[in-house]
C-alpha atoms as an extended CHARMM CRD file, in Angstrom:
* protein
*
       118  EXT
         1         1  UNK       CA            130.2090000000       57.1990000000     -140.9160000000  PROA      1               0.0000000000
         2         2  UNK       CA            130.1040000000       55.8250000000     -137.3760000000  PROA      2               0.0000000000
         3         3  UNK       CA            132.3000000000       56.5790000000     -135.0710000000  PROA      3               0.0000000000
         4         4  UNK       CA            135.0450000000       53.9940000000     -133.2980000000  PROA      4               0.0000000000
         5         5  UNK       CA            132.9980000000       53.7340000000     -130.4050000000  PROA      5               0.0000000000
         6         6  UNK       CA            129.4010000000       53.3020000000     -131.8960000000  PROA      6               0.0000000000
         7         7  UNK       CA            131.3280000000       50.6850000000     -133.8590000000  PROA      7               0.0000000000
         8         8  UNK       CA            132.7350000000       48.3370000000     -131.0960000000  PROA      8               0.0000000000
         9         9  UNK       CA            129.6420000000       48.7930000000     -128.7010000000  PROA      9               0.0000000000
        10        10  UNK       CA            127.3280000000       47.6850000000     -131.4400000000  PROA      10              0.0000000000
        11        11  UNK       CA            130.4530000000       44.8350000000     -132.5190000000  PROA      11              0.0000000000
        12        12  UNK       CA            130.0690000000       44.0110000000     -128.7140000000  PROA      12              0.0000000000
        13        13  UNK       CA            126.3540000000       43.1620000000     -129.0150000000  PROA      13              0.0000000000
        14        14  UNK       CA            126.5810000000       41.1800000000     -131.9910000000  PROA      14              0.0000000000
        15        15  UNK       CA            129.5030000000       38.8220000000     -130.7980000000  PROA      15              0.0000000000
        16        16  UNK       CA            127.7200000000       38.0330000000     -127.6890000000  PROA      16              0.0000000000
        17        17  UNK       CA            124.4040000000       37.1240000000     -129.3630000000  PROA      17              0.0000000000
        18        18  UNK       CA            126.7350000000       35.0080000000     -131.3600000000  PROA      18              0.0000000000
        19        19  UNK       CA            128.3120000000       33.9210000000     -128.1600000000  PROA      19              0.0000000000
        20        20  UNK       CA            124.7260000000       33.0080000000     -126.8050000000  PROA      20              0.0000000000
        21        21  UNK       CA            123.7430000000       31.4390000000     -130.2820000000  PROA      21              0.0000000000
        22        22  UNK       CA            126.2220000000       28.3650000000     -129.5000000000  PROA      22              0.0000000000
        23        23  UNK       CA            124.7120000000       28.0660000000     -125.7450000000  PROA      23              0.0000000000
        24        24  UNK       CA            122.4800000000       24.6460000000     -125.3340000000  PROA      24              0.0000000000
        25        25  UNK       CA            119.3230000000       25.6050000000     -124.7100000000  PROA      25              0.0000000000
        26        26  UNK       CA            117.9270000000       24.8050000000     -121.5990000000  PROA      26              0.0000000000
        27        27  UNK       CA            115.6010000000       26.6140000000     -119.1470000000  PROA      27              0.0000000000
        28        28  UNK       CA            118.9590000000       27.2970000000     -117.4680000000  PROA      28              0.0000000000
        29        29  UNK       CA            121.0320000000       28.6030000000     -119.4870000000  PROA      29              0.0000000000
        30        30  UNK       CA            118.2130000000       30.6000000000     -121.6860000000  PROA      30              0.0000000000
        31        31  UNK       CA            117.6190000000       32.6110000000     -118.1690000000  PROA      31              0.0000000000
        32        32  UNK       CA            121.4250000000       33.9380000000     -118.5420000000  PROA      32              0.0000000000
        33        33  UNK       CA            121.5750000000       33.9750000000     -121.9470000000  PROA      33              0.0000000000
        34        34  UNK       CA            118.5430000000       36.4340000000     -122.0600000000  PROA      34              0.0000000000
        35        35  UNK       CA            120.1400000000       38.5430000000     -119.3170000000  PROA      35              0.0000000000
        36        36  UNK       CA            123.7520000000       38.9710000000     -121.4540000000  PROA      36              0.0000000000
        37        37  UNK       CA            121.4370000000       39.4490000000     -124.5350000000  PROA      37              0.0000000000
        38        38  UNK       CA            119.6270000000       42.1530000000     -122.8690000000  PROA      38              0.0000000000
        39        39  UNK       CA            122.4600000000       44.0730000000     -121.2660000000  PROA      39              0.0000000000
        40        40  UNK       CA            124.8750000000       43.2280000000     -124.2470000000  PROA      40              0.0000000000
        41        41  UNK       CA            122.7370000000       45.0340000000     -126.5350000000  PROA      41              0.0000000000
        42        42  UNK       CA            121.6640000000       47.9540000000     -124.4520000000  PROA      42              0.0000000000
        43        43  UNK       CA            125.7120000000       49.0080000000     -124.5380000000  PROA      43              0.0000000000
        44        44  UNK       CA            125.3570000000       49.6820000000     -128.4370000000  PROA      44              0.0000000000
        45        45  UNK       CA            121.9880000000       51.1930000000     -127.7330000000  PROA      45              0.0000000000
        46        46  UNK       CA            122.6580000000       53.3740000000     -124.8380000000  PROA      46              0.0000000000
        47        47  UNK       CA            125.7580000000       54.5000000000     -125.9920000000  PROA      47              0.0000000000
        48        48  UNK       CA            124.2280000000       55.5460000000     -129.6750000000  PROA      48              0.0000000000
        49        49  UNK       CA            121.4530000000       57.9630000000     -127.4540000000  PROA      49              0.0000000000
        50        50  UNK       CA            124.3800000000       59.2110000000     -125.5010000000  PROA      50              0.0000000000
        51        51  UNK       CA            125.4520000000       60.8860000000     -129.0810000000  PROA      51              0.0000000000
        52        52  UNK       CA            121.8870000000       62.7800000000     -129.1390000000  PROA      52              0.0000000000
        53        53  UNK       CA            122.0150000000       64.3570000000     -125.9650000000  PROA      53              0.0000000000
        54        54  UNK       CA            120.4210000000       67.3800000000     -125.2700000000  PROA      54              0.0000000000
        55        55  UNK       CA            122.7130000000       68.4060000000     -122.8300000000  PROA      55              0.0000000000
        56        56  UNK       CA            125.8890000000       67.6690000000     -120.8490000000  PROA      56              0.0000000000
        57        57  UNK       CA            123.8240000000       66.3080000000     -117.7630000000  PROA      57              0.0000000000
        58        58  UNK       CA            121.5870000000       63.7980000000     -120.5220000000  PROA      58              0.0000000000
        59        59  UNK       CA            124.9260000000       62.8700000000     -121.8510000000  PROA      59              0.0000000000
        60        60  UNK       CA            126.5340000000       61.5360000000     -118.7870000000  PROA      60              0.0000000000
        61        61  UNK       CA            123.2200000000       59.8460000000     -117.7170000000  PROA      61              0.0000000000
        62        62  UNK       CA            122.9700000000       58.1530000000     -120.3950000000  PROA      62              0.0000000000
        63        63  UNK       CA            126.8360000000       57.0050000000     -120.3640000000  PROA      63              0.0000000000
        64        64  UNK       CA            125.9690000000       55.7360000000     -116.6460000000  PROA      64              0.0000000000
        65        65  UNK       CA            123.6860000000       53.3370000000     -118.1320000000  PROA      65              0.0000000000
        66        66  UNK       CA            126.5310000000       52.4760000000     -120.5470000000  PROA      66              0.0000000000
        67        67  UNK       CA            128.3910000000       51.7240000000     -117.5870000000  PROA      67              0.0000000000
        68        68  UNK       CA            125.8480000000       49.6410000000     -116.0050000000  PROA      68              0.0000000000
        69        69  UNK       CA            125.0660000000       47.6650000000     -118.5470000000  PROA      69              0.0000000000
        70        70  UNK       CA            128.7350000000       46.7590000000     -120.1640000000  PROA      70              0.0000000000
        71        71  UNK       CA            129.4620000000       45.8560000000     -116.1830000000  PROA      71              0.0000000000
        72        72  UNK       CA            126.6390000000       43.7050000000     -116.3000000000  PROA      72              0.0000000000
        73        73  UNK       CA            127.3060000000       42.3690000000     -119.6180000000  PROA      73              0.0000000000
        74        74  UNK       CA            130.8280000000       41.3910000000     -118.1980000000  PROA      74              0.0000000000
        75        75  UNK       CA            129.3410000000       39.9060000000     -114.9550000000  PROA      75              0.0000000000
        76        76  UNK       CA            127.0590000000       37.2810000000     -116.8660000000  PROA      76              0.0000000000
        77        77  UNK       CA            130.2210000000       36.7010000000     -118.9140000000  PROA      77              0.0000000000
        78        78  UNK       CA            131.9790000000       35.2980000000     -115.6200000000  PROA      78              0.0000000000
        79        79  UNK       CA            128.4940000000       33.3710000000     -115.1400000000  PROA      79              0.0000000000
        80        80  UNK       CA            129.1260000000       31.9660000000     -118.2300000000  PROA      80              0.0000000000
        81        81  UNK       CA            132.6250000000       30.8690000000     -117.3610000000  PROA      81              0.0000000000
        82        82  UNK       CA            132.2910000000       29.1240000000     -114.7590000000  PROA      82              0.0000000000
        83        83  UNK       CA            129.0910000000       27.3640000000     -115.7970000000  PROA      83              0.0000000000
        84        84  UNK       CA            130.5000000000       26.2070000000     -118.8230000000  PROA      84              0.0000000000
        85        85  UNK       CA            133.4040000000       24.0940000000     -120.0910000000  PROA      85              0.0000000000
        86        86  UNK       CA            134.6080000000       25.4330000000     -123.2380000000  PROA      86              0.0000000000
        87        87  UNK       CA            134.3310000000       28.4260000000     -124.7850000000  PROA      87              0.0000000000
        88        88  UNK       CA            137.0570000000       30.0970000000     -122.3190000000  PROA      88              0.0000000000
        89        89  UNK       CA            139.0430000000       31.8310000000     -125.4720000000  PROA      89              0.0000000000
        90        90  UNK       CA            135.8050000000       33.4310000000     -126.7340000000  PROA      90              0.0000000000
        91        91  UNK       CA            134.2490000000       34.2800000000     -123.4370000000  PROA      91              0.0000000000
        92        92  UNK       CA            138.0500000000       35.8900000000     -122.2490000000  PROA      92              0.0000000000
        93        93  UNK       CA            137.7260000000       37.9240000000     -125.5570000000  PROA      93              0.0000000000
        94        94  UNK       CA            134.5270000000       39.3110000000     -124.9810000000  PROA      94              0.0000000000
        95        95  UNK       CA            134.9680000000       39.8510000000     -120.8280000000  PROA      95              0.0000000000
        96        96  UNK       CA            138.6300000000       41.8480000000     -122.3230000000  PROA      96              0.0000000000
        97        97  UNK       CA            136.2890000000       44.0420000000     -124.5600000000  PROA      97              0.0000000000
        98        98  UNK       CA            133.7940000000       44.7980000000     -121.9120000000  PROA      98              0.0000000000
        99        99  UNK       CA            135.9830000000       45.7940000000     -119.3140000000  PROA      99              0.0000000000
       100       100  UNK       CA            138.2630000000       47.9200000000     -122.1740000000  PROA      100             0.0000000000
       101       101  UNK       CA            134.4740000000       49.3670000000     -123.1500000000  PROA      101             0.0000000000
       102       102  UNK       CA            133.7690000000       49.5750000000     -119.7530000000  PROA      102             0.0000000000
       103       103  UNK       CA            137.0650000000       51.6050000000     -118.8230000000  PROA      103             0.0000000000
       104       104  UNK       CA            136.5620000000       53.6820000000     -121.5550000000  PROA      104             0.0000000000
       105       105  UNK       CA            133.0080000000       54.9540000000     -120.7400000000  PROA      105             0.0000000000
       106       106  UNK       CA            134.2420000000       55.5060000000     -116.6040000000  PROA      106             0.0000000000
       107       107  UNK       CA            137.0450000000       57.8130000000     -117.7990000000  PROA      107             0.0000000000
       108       108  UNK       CA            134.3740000000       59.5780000000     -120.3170000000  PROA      108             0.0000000000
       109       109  UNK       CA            132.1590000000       60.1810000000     -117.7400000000  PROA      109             0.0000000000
       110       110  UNK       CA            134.6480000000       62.0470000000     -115.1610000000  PROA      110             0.0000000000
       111       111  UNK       CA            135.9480000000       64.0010000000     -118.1810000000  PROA      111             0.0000000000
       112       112  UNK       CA            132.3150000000       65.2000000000     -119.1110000000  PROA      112             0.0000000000
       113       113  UNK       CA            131.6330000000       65.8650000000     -115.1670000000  PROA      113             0.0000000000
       114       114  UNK       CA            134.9940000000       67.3680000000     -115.0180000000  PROA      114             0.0000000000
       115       115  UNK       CA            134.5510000000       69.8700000000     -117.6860000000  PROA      115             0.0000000000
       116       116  UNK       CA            130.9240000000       70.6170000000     -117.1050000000  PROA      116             0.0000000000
       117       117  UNK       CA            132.6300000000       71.7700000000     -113.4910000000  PROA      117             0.0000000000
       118       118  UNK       CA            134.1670000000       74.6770000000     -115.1100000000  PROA      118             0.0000000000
């Protein structure tokens, strides 16, 4: 059973390859819409090999990729918005997900540096 977290990081992927699914293609937009592919996907990924680590340093390494990449994620997401008319409910949905995903890994990372500290 996967846990709440491996569940909406790999939900977070998905939606915005289904997000980037309904973007005209264009050399343009497929430049960004590879990007938010890319860093969309890496959240699910990253996070999942955060659950494997060997050790409490590998696990908040790997969560600081987390962090980079939902951040990044949520910075093409703001690309998206103001290059495209339409789409505003969707793209707010998945920018409010990042940033909770994004909060969420932040305060999991000072907890794991704050308890490796003692």
């Amino acid at each position: 059973m996967k846990n709440e977290l491996i569940e909406r990081t790999e939900r977070f992927g998905i939606d915005c390859w289904h997000f980037c699914f309904k973007i005209p293609k264009s050399r343009e937009y497929n430049a960004f819409v590879n990007q938010l592919i890319r860093s969309s996907s890496s959240v699910g990924a990253n996070y999942r090999a955060s659950q494997r680590a060997k050790s409490t340093a590998d696990f908040i390494n790997k969560l600081k990729i987390v962090e980079e990449e939902v951040d990044e994620s949520v910075y093409w997401l703001e690309i998206f918005e103001e290059v495209l008319s339409g789409n505003s409910e969707e793209i707010s949905n998945l920018q409010k997900e990042g940033r909770e995903l994004l909060a969420i890994t932040v305060a999991s990372i000072n907890t794991a540096k704050r308890n490796s500290n003692k």
